[in-house]
C-alpha positions as MATLAB code, in Angstrom:
seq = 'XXXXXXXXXXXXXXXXXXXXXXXXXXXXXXXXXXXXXXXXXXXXXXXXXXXXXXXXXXXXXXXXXXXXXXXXXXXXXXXXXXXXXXXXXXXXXXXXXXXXXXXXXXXXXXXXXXXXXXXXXXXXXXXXXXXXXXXXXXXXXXXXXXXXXXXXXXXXXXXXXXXXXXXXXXXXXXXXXXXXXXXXXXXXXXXXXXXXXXXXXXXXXXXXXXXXXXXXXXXXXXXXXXXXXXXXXXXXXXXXXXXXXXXXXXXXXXXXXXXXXXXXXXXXXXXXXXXXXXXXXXXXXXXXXXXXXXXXXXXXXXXXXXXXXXXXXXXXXXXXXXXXXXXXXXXXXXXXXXXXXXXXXXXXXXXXXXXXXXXXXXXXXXXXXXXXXXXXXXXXXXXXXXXXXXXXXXXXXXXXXXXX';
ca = [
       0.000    0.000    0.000;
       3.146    2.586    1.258;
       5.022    1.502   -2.554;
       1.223    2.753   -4.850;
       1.153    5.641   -2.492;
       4.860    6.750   -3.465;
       4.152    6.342   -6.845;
       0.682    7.586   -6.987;
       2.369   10.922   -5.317;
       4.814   10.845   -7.946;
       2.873   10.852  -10.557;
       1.024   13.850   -9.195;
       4.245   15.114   -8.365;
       5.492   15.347  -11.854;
       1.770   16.463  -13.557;
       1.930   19.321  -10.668;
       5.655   20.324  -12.408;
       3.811   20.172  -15.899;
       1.045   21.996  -15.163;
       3.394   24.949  -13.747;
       5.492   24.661  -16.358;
       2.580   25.129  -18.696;
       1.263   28.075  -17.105;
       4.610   29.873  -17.050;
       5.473   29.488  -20.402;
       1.725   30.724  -21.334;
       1.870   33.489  -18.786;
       5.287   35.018  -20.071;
       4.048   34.458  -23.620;
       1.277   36.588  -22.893;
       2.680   39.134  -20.729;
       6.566   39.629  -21.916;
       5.997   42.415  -24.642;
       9.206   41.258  -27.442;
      10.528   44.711  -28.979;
      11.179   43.070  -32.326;
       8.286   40.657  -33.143;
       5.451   41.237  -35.716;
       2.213   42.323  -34.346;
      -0.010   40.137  -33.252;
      -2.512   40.024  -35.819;
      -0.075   39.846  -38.742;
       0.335   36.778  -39.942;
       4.297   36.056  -40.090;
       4.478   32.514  -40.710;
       3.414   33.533  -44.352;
       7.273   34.712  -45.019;
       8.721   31.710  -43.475;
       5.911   29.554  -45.521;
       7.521   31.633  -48.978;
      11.173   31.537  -47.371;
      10.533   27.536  -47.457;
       9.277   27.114  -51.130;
      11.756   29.189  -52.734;
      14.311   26.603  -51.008;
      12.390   23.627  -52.041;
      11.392   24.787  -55.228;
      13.717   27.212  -56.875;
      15.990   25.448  -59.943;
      18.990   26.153  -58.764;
      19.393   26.348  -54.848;
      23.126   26.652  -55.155;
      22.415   30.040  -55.917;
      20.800   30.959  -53.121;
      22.728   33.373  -50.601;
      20.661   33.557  -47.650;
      21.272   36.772  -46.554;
      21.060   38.305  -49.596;
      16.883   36.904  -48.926;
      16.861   39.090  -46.153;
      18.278   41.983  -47.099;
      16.043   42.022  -49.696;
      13.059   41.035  -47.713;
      13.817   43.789  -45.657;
      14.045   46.176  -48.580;
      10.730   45.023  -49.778;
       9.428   45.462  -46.855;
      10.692   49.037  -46.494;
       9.825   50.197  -50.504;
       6.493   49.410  -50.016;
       6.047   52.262  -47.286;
       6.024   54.136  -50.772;
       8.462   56.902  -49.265;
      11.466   57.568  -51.335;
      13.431   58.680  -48.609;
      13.244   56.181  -46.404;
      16.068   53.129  -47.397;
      16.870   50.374  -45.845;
      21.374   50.104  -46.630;
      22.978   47.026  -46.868;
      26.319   46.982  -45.444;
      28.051   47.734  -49.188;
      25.339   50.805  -49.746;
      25.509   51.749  -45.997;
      28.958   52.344  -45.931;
      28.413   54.253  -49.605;
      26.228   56.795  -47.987;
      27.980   57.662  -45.125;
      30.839   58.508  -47.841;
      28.401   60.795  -49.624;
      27.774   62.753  -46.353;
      31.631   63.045  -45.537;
      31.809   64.921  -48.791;
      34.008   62.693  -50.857;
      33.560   59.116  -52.923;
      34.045   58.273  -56.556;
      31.143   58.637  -58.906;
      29.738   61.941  -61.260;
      28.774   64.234  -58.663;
      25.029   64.425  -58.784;
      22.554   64.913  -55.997;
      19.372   62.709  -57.401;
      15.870   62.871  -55.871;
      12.020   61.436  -56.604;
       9.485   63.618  -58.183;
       6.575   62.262  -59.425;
       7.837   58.522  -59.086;
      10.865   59.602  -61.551;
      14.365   59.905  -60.835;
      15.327   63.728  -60.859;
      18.414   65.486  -60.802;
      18.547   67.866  -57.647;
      21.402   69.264  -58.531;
      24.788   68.262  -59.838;
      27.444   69.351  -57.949;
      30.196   72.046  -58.216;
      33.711   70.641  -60.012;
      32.078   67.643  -60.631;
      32.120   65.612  -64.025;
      28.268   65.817  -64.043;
      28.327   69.737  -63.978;
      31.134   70.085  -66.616;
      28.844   67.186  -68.900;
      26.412   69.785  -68.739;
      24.087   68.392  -66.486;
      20.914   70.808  -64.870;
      19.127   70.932  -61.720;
      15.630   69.724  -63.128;
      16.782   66.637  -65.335;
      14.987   63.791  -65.526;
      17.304   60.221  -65.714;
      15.251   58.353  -67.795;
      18.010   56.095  -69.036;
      20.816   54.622  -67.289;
      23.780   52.507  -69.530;
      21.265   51.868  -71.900;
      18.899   50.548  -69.458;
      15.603   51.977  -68.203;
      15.340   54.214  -64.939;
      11.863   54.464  -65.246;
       9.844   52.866  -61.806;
      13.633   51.991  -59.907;
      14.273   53.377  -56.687;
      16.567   56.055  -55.529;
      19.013   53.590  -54.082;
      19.093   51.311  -57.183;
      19.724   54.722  -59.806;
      22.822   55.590  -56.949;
      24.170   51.826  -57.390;
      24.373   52.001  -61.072;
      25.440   55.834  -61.718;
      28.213   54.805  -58.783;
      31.295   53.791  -59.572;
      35.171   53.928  -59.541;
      36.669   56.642  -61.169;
      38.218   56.671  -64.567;
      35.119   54.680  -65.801;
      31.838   55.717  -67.813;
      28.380   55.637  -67.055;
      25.993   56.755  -70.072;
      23.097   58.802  -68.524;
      19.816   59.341  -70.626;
      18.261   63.013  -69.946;
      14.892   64.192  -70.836;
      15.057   68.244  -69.700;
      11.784   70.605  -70.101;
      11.870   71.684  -73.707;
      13.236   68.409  -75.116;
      11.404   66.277  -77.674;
      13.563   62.980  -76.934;
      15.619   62.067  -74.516;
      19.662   62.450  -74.938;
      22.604   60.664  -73.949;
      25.213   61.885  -71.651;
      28.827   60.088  -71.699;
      30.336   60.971  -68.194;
      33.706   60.384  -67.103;
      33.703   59.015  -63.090;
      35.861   60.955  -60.956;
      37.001   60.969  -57.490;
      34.352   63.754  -56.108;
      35.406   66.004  -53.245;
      32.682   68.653  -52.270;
      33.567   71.792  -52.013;
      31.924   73.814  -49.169;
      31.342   77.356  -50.497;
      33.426   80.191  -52.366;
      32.928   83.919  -51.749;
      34.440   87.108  -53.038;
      33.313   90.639  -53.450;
      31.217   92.498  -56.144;
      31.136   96.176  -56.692;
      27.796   97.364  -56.589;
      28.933  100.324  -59.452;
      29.839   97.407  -61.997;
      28.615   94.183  -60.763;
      31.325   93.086  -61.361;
      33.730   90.606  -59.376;
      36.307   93.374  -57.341;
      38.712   93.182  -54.232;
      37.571   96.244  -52.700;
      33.703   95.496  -53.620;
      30.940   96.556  -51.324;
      28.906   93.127  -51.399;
      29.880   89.799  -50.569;
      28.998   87.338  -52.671;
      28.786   84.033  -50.861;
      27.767   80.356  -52.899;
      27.032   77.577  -50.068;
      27.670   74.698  -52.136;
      26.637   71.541  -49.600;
      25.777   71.362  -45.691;
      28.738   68.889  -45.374;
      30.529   67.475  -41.883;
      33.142   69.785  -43.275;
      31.194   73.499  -44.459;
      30.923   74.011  -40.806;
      34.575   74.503  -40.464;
      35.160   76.240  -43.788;
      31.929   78.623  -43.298;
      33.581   79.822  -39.744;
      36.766   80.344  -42.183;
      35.216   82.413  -44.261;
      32.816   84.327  -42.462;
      35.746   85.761  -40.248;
      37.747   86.513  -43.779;
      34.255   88.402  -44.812;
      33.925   90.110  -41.283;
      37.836   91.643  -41.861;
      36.487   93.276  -45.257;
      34.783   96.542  -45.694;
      31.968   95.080  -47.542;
      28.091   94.986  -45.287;
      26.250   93.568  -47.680;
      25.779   89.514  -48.101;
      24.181   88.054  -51.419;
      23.744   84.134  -50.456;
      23.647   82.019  -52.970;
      22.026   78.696  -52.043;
      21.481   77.737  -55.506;
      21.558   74.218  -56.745;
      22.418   73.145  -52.934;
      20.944   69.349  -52.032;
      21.039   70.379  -48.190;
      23.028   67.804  -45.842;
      23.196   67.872  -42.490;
      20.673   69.935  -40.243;
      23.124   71.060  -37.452;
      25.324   72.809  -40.101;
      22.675   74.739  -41.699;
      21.410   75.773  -38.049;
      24.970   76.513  -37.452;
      25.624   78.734  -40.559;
      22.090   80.952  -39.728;
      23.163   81.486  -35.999;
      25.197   84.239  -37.794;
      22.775   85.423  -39.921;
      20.422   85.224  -36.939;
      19.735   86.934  -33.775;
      20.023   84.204  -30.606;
      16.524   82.382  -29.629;
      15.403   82.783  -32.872;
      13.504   80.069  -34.292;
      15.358   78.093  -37.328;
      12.843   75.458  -37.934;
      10.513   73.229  -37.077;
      10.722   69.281  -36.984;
       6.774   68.020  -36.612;
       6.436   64.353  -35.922;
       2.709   63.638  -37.350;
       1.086   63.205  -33.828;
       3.394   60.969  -32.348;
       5.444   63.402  -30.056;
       5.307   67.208  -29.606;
       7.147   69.381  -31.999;
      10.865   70.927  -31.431;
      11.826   73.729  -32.567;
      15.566   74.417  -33.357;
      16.938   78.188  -33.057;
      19.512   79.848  -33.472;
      22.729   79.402  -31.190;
      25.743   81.608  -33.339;
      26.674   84.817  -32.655;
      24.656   87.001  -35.494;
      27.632   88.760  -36.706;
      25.766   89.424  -39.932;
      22.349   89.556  -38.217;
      23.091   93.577  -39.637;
      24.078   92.723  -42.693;
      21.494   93.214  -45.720;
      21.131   89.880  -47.024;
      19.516   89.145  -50.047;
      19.344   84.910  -50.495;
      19.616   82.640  -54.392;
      17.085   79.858  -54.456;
      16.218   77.764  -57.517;
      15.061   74.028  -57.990;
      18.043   72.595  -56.978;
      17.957   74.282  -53.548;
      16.343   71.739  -51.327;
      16.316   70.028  -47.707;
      18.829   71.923  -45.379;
      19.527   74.989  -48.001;
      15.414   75.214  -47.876;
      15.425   75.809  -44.204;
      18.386   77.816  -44.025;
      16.757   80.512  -47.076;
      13.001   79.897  -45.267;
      14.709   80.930  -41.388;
      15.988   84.002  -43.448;
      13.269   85.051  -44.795;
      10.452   84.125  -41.790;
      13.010   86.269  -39.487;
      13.959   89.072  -41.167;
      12.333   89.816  -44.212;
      15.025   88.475  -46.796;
      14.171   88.131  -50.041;
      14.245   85.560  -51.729;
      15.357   85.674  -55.510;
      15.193   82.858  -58.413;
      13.085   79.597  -58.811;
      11.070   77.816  -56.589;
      12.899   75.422  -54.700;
      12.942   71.641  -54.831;
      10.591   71.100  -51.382;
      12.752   68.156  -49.944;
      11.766   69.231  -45.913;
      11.504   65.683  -44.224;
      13.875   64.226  -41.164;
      15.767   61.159  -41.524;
      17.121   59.434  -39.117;
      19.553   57.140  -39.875;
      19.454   53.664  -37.417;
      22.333   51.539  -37.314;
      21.706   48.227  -37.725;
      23.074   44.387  -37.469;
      25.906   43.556  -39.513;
      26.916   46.861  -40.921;
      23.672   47.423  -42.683;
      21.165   50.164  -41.508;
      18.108   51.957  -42.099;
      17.747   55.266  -43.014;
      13.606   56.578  -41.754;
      12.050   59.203  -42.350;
      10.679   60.690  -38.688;
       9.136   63.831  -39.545;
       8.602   66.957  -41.403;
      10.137   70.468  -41.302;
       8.020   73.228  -40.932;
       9.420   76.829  -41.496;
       9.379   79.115  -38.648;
       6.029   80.615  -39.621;
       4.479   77.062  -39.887;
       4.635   76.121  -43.531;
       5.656   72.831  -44.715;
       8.561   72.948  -47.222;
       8.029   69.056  -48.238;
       6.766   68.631  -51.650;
       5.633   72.424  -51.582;
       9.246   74.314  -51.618;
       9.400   77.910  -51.356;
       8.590   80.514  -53.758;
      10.774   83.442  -54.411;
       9.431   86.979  -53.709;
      11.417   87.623  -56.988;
      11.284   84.999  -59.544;
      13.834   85.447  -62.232;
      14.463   82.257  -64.826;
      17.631   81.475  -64.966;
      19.611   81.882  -69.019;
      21.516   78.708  -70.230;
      22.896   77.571  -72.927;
      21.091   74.563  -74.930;
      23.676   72.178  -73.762;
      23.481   73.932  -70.302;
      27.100   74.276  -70.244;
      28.188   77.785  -70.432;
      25.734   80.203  -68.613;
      25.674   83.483  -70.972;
      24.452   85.549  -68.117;
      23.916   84.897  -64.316;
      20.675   87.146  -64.681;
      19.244   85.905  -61.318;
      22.928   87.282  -59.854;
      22.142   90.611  -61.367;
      18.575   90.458  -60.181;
      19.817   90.045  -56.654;
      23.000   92.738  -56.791;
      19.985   95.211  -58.188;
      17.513   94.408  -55.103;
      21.102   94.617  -52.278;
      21.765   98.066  -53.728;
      18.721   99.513  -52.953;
      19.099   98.225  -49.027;
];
């Protein structure tokens, strides 16, 4: 009787050890919150379910690099958001963009956006093969090596227009005006981005002079690097006679925000308000304002914008103008004003996500929309768009600074 006793307990014993078992595992499940699973009423086993018949039924399995199916997976994933801006980098593109934002790496020097689901030329940039090809703020990529960019995404045109220097990369252009598109041979170079130049013009002639009364000062990219080579220049500019700034923010793609709310803390009284980064709802706003120390918040300014000024060059010429009254003379800008954030990621890839939207200090949103100049003046090109005859939106702006 003592010996089915024992084992009677036992048994409970061990069903007792089950049953808590069972309950913990169900009671974690259900209250441990995982950070990095799916929803719960998406259906993930799909993907694995797809992951498994492409192994089982694809012709040639050999081929198949695993992570190359989650990278793109991931991409997939990320594309369909339908938001050209935000990219998911795999380790080889990853470290390819951080080069761009340093302000050197090998290709033809163009900054390339979306507009209307084609592949756009922002602006090419200053020295570069692109820009001595004859390439305009405005063109349309149609064609890339003979192959069409029509429906690709931005990372995909950057892949195949990137490359090592002393190579070609044929680039077909459709440009306003145009019947057909036309091919454009271009040479790859090693591209370093220049920062800015500046000199003076004499208000009597217009012409470039030593001893000229107006600066004339082109911000070519918000690089890690035009911080350091703005403060250069700006205390060259402030050893001059000349109190008068023309700004030329022409055919700038922007970069990074803390430059170009560096560069208008000296165009800027302290506290005031630079822009304005709006999350959609999900946290309150923040403003950024400017921390410098205004040496030219005196100066007359008078700012360049056309449709290759976008992203931080848009908030710098919008902070201008919302503060003080600057005008603003050209084209209407691009209207790139949404935040990335850029999220590193496991094995060297990452994701670059768009966060939010910048508003201008009186509350309009640049994205999509850009900003209109209080003087619009059309810019004069050649056909080829090579050699500019005149720089009549230059001459616009030396007109309006002479009267302030």
């Amino acid at each position: 009787m003592s010996l089915l006793r024992k084992t009677l307990s036992k048994i409970f014993l061990i069903f007792v050890f089950i049953g808590i078992f069972i309950f913990g595992f169900w009671f974690g499940r259900n209250s441990i919150i995982c950070p990095i699973c799916p929803p719960h009423n998406v259906d993930f086993s799909l993907f694995w379910q797809a992951w498994n018949k492409v192994h089982e039924k694809y012709v040639n399995p050999n081929e198949l690099d695993n992570q190359k199916l989650i990278y793109g997976a991931i991409k997939g994933m990320v594309n369909s958001i339908g938001d050209p801006y935000t990219v998911f980098f795999d380790p080889k593109e990853s470290k390819t963009f951080l080069e761009d934002v340093s302000g050197s790496f090998e290709g033809v020097g163009i900054e390339i956006g979306l507009k209307d689901g084609k592949i756009q030329v922002i602006s090419p940039l200053e020295n570069t093969p692109a820009k001595k090809a004859g390439i305009l703020a405005g063109d349309f990529i149609v064609g890339i090596d003979g192959k069409s960019a029509i429906g690709i995404s931005l990372e995909e045109a950057v892949k195949l227009i990137r490359g090592p220097k002393n190579t070609y990369v044929i680039l077909s252009i459709m440009r306003e005006g145009w019947e057909s598109p036309r091919d454009f041979k271009i040479k790859r170079a090693k591209i370093d981005i220049p920062s800015l130049k500046w000199y003076l013009i004499s208000s009597q002639t217009g012409k470039k002079d030593e001893n000229g009364d107006i600066v004339y000062l082109q911000l070519y990219h918000f690089s890690e690097k035009a911080r350091f080579d703005f403060q250069k220049a700006a205390l060259s500019i402030l050893d001059t006679s000349a109190k008068k700034i023309i700004l030329d923010l022409r055919n700038n793609p922007g970069g990074y925000l803390e430059v170009a709310q560096y560069i208008a803390g000296w165009f800027l009284p302290q506290g005031k308000t630079v822009v304005i980064e709006d999350f959609g709802g999900r946290r309150e706003r923040e403003v950024y304002r400017a921390e410098g120390n205004g040496r030219f918040s005196n100066y007359p300014v008078v700012v360049l914008i056309n449709n290759g000024t976008a992203s931080a060059a848009e908030i710098l010429a919008s902070a201008l103008r919302d503060n003080r009254g600057v005008k603003l003379v050209g084209e209407k800008s691009f209207g790139k004003g949404c935040v990335q954030e850029l999220e590193d990621l496991r094995g060297g890839s990452s994701l670059k996500v768009t966060v939010a939207n910048w508003l201008t200090p009186n509350g309009d949103l640049i994205n999509e929309k850009g900003l209109m100049p209080d003087i619009e003046v059309k810019s004069e090109s050649s056909e080829e768009g090579n050699d500019i005859e005149r720089d009549v939106q230059l001459e616009k702006a030396i007109e309006v600074i002479k009267g302030m």
